[in-house]
PyMOL Python script that loads the backbone (N, CA, C, O; Angstrom):
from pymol import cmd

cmd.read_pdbstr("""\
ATOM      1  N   UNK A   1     107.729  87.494 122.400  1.00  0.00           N
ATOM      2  CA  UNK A   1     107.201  87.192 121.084  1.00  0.00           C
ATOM      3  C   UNK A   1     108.230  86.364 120.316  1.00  0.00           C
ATOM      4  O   UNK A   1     109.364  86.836 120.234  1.00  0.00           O
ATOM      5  N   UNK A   2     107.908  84.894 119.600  1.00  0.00           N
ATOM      6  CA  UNK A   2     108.454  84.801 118.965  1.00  0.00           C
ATOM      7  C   UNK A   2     108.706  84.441 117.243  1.00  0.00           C
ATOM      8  O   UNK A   2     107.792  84.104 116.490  1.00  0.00           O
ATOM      9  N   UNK A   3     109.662  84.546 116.972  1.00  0.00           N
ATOM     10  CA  UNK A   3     109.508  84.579 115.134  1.00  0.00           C
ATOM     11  C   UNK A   3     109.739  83.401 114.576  1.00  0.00           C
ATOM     12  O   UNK A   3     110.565  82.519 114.813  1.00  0.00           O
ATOM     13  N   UNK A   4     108.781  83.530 113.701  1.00  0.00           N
ATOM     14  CA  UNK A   4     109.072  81.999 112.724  1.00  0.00           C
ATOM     15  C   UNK A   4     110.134  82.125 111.228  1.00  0.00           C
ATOM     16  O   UNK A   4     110.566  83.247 110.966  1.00  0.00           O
ATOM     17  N   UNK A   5     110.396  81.307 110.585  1.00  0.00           N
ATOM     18  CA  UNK A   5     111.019  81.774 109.957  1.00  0.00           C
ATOM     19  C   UNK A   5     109.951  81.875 108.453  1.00  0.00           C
ATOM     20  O   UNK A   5     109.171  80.931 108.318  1.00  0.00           O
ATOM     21  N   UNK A   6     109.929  82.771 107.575  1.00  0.00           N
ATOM     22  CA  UNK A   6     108.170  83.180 106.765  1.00  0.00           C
ATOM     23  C   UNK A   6     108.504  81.715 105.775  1.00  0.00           C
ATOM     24  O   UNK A   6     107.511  81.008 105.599  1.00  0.00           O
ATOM     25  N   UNK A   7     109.930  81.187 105.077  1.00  0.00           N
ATOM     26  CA  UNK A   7     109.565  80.627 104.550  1.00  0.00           C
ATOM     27  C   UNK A   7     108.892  78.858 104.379  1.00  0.00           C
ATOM     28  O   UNK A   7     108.758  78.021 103.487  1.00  0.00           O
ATOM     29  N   UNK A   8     108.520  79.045 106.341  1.00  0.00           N
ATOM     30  CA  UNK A   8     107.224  77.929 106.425  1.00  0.00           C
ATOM     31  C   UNK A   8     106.437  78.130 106.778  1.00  0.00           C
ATOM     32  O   UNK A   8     105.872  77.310 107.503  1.00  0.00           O
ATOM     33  N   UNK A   9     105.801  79.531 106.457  1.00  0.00           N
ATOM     34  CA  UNK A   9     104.473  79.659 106.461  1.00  0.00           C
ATOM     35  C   UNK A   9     103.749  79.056 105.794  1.00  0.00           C
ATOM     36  O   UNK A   9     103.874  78.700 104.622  1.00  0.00           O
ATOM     37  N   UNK A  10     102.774  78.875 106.655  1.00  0.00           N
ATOM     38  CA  UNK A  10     101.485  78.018 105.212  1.00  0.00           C
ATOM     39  C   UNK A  10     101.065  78.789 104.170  1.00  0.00           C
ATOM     40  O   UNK A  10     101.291  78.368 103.036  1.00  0.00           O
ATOM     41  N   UNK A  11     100.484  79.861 104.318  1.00  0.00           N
ATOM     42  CA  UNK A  11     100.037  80.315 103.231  1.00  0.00           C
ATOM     43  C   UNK A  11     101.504  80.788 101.955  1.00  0.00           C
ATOM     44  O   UNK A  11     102.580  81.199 102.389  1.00  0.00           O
ATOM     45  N   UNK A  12     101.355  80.695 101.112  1.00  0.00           N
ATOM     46  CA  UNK A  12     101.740  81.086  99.728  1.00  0.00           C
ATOM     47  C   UNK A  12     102.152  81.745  99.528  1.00  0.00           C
ATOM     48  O   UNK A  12     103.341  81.793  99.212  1.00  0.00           O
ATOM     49  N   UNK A  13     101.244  82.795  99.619  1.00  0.00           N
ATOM     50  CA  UNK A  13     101.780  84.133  99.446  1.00  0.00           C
ATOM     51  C   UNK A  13     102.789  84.870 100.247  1.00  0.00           C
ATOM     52  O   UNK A  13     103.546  85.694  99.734  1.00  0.00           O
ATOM     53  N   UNK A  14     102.795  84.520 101.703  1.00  0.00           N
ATOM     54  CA  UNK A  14     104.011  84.524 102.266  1.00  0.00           C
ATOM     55  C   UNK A  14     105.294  83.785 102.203  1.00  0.00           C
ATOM     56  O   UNK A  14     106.435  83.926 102.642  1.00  0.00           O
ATOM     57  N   UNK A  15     104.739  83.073 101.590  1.00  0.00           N
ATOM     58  CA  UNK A  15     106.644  82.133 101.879  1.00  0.00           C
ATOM     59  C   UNK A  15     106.971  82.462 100.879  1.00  0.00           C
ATOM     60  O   UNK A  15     108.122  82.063 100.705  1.00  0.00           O
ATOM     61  N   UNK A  16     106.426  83.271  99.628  1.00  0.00           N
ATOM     62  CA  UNK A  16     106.994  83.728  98.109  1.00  0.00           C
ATOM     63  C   UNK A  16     107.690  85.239  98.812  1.00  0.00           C
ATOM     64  O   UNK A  16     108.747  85.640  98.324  1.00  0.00           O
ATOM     65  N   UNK A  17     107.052  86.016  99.944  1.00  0.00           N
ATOM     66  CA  UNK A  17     107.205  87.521  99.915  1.00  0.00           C
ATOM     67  C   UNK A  17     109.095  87.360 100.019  1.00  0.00           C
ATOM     68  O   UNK A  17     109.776  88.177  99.399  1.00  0.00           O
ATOM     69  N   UNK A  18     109.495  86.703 100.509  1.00  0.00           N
ATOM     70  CA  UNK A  18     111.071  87.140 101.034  1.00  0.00           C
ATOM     71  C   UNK A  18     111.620  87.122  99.419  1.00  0.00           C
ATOM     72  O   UNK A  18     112.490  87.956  99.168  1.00  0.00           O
ATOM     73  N   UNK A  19     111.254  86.386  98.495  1.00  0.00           N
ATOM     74  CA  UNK A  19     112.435  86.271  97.495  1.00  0.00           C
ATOM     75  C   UNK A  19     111.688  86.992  96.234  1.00  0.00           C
ATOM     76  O   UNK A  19     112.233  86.832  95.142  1.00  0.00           O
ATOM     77  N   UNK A  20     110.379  87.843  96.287  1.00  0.00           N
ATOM     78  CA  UNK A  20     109.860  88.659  95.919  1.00  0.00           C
ATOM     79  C   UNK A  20     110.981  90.162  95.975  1.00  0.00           C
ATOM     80  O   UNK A  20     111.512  90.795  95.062  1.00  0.00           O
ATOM     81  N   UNK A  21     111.020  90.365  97.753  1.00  0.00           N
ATOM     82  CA  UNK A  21     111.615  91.517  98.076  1.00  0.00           C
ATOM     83  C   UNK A  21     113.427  91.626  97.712  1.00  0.00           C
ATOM     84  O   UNK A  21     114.250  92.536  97.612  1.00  0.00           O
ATOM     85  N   UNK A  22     113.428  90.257  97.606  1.00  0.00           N
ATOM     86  CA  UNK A  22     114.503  90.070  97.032  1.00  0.00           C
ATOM     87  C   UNK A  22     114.978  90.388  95.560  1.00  0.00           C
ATOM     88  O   UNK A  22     116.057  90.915  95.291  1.00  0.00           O
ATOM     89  N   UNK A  23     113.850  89.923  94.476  1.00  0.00           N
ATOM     90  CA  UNK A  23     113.940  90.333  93.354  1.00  0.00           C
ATOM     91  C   UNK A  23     113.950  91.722  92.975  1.00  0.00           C
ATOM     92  O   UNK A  23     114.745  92.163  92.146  1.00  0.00           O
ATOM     93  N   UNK A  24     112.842  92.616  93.728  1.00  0.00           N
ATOM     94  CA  UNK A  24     112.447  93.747  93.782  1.00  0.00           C
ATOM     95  C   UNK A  24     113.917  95.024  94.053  1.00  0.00           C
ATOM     96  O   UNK A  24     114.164  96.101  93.510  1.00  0.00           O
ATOM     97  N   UNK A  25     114.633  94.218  95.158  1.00  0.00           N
ATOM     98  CA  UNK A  25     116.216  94.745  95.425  1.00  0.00           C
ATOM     99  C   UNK A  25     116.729  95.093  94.599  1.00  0.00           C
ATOM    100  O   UNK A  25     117.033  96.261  94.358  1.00  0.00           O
ATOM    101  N   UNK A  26     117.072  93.581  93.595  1.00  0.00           N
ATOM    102  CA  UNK A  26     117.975  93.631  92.638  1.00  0.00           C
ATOM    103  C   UNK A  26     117.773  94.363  91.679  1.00  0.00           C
ATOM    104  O   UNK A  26     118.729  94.825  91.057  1.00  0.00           O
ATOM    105  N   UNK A  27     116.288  94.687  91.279  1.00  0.00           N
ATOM    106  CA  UNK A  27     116.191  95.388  89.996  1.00  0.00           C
ATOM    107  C   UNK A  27     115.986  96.861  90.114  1.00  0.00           C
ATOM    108  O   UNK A  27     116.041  97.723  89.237  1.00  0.00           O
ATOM    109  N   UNK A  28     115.706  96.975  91.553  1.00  0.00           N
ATOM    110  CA  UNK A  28     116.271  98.976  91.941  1.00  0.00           C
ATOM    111  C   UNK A  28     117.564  98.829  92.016  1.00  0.00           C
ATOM    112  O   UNK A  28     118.039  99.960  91.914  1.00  0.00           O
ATOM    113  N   UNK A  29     118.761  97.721  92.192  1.00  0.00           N
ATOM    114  CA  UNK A  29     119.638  98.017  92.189  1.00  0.00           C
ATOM    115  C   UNK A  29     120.484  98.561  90.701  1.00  0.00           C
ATOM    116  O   UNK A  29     121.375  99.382  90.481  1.00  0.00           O
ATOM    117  N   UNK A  30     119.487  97.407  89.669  1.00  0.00           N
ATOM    118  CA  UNK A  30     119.840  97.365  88.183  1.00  0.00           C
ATOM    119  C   UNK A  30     119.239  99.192  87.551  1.00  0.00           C
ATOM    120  O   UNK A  30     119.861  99.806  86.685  1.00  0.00           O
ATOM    121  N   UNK A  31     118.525  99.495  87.934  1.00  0.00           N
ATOM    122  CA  UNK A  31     117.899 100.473  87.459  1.00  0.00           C
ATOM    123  C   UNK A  31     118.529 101.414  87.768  1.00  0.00           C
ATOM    124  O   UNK A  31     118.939 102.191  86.906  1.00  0.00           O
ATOM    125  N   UNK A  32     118.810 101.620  89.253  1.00  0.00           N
ATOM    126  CA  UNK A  32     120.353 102.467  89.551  1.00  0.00           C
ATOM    127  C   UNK A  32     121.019 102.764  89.009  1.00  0.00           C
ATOM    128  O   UNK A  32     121.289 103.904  88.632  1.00  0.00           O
ATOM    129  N   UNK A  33     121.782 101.194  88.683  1.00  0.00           N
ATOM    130  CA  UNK A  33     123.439 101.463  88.019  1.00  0.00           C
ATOM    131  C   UNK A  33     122.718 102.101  86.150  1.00  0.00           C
ATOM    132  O   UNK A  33     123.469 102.740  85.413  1.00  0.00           O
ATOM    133  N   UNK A  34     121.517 101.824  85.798  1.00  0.00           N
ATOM    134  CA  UNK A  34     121.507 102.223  84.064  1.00  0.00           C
ATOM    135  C   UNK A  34     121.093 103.301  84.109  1.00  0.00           C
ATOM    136  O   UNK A  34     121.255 103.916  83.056  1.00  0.00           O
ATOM    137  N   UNK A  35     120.595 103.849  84.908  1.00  0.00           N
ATOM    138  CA  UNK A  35     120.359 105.294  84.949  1.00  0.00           C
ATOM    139  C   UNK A  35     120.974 106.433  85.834  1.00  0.00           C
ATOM    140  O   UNK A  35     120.442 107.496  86.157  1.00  0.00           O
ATOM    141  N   UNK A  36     122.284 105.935  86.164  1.00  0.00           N
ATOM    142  CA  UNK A  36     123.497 106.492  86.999  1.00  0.00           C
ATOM    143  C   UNK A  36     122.722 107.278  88.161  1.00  0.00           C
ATOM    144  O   UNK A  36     123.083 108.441  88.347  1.00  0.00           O
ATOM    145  N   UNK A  37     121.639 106.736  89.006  1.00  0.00           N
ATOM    146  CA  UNK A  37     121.296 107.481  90.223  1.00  0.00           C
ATOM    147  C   UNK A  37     121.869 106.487  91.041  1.00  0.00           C
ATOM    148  O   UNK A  37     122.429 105.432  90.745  1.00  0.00           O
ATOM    149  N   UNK A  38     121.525 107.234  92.571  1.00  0.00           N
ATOM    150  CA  UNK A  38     121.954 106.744  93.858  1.00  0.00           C
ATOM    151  C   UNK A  38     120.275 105.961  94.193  1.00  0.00           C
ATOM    152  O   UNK A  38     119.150 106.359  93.891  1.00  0.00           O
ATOM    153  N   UNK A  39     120.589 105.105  94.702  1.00  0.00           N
ATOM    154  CA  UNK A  39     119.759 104.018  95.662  1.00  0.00           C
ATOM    155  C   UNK A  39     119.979 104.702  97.066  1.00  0.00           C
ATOM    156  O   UNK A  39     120.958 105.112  97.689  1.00  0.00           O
ATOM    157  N   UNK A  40     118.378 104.624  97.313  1.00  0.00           N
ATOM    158  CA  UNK A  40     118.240 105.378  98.714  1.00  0.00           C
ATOM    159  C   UNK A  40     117.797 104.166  99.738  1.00  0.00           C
ATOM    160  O   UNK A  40     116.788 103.502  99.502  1.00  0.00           O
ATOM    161  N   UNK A  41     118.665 103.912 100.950  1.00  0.00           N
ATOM    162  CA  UNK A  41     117.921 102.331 101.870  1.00  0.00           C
ATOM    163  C   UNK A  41     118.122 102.950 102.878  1.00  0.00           C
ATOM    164  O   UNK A  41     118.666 104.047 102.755  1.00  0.00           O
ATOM    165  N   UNK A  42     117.692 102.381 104.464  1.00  0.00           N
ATOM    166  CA  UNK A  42     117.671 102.863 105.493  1.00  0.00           C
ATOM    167  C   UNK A  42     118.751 101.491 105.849  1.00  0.00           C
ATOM    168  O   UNK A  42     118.637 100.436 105.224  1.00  0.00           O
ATOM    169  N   UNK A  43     119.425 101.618 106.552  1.00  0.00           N
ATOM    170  CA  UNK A  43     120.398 100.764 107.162  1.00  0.00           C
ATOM    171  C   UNK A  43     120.955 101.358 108.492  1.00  0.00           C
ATOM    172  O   UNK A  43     121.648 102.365 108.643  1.00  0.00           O
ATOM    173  N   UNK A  44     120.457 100.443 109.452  1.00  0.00           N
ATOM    174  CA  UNK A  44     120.792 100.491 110.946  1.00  0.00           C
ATOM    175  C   UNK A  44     119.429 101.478 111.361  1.00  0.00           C
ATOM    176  O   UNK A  44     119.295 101.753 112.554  1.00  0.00           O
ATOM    177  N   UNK A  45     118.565 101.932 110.508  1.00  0.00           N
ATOM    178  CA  UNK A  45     117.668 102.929 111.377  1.00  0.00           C
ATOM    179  C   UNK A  45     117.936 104.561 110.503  1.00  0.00           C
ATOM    180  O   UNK A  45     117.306 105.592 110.738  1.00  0.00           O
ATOM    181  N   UNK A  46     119.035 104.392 109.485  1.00  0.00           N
ATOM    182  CA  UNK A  46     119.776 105.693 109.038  1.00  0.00           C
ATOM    183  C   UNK A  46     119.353 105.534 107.625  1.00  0.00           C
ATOM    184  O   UNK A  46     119.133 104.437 107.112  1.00  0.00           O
ATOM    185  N   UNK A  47     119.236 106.810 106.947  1.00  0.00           N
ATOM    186  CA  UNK A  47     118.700 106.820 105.507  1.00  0.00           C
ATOM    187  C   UNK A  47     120.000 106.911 105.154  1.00  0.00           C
ATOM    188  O   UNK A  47     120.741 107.753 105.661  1.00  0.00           O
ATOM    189  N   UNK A  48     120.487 105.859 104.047  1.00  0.00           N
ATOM    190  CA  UNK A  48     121.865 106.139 103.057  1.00  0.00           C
ATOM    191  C   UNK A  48     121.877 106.304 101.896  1.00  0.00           C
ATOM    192  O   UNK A  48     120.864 105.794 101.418  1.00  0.00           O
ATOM    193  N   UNK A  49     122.663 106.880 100.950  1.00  0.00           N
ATOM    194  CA  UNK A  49     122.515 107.059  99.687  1.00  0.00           C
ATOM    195  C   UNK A  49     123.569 106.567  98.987  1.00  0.00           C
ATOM    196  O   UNK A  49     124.668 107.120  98.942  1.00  0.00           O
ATOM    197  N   UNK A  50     123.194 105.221  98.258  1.00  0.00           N
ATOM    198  CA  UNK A  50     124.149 105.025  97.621  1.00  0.00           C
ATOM    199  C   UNK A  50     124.486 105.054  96.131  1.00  0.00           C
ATOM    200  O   UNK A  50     123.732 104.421  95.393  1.00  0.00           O
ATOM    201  N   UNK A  51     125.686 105.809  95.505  1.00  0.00           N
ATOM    202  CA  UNK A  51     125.947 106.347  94.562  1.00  0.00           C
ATOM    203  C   UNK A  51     125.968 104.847  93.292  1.00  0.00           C
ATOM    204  O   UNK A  51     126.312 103.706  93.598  1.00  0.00           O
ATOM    205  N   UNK A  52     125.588 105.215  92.147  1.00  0.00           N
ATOM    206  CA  UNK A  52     125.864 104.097  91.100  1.00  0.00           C
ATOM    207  C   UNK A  52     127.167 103.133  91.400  1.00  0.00           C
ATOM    208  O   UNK A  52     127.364 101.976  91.772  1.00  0.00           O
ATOM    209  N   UNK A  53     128.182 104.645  90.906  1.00  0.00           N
ATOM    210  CA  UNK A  53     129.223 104.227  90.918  1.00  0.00           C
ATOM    211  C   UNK A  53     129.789 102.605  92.140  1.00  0.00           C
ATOM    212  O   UNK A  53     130.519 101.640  91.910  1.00  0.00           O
ATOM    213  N   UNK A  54     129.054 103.001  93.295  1.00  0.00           N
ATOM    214  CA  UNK A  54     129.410 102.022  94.063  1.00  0.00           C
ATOM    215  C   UNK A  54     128.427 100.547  94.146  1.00  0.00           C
ATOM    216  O   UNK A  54     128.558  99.407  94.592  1.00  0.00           O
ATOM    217  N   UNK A  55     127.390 101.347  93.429  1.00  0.00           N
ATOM    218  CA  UNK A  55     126.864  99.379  93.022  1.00  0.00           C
ATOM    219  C   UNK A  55     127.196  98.870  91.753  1.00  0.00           C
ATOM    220  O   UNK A  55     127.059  97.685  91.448  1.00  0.00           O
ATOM    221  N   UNK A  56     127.802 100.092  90.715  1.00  0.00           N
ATOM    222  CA  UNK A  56     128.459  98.836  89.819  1.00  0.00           C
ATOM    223  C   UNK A  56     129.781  97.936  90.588  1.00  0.00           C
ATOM    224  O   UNK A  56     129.910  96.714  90.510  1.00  0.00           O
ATOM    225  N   UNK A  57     130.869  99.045  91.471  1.00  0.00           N
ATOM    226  CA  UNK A  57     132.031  98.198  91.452  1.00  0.00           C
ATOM    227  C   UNK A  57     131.084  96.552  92.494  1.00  0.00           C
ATOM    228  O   UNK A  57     131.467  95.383  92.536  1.00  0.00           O
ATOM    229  N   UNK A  58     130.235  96.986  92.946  1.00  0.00           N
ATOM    230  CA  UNK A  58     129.582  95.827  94.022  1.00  0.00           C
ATOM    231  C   UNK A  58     129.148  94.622  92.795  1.00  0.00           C
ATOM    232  O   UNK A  58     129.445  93.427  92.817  1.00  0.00           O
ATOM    233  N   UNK A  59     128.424  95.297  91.839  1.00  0.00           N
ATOM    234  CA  UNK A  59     127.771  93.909  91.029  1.00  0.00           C
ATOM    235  C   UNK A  59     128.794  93.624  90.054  1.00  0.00           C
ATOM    236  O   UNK A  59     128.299  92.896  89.193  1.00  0.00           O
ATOM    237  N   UNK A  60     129.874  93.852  89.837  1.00  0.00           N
ATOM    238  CA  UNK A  60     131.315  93.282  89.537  1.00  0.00           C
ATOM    239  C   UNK A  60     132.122  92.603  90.338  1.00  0.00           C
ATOM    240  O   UNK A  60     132.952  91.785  89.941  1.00  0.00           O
ATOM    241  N   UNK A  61     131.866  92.986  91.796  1.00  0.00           N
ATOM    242  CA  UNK A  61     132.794  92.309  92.484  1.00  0.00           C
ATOM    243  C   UNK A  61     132.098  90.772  92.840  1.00  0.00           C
ATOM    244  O   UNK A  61     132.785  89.888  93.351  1.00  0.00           O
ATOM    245  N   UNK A  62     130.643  90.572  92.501  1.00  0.00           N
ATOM    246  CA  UNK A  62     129.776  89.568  92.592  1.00  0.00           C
ATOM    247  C   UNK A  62     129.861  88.585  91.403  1.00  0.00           C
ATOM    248  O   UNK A  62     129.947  87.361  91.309  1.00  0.00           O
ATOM    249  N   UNK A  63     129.810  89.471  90.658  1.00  0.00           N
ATOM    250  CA  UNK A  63     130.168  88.858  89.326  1.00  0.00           C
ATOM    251  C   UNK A  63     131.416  88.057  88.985  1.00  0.00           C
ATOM    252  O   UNK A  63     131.431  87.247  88.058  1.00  0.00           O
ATOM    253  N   UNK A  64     132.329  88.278  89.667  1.00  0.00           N
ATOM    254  CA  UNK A  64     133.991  87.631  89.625  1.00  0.00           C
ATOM    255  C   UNK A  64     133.813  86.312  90.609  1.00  0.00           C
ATOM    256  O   UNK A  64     134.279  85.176  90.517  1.00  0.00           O
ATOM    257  N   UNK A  65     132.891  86.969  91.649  1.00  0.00           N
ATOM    258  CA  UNK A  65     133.368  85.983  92.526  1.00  0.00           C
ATOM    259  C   UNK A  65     132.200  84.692  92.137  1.00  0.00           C
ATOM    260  O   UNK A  65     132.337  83.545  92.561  1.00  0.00           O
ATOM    261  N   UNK A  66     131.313  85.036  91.455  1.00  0.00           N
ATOM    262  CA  UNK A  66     130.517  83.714  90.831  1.00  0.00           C
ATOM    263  C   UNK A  66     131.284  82.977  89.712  1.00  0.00           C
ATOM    264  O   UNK A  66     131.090  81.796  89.425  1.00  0.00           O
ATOM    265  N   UNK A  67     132.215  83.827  89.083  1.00  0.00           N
ATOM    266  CA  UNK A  67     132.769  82.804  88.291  1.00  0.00           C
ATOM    267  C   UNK A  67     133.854  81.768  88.691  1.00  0.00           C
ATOM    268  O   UNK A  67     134.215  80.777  88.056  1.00  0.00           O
ATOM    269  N   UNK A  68     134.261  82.196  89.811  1.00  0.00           N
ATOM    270  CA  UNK A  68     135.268  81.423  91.096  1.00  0.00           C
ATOM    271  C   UNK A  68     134.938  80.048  91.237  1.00  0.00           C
ATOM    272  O   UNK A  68     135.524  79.355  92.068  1.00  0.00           O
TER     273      UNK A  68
END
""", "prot")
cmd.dss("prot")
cmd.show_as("cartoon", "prot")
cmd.util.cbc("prot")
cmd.orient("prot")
């Protein structure tokens, strides 16, 4: 089987989904850090929990390096 890459799909609505799921990321990530919970993702196949604390120092350490 092989994969295309979605954002040349023809239809629309797919080539929008990747930076949809993308937006969708960022703002469970934002909602996280303002309401001091952990973000729950599966990574590698494994459920992780990650604490506020460690996506603020992450969206600071993003933040520095955009002003670079």
């Amino acid at each position: 089987m092989s994969t295309k890459d979605i954002s040349t799909a023809s239809n629309p609505d797919l080539r929008g989904a990747l930076p949809a799921l993308r937006r969708a990321a960022a703002m469970a990530r934002k909602i996280a850090i303002d309401t001091n919970t952990e973000l729950v993702v599966v990574l590698e196949g494994r459920i992780v929990h990650i604490p506020a604390e460690v996506l603020r120092r992450e969206a600071t350490a993003e933040q520095g390096a955009e002003r670079d």
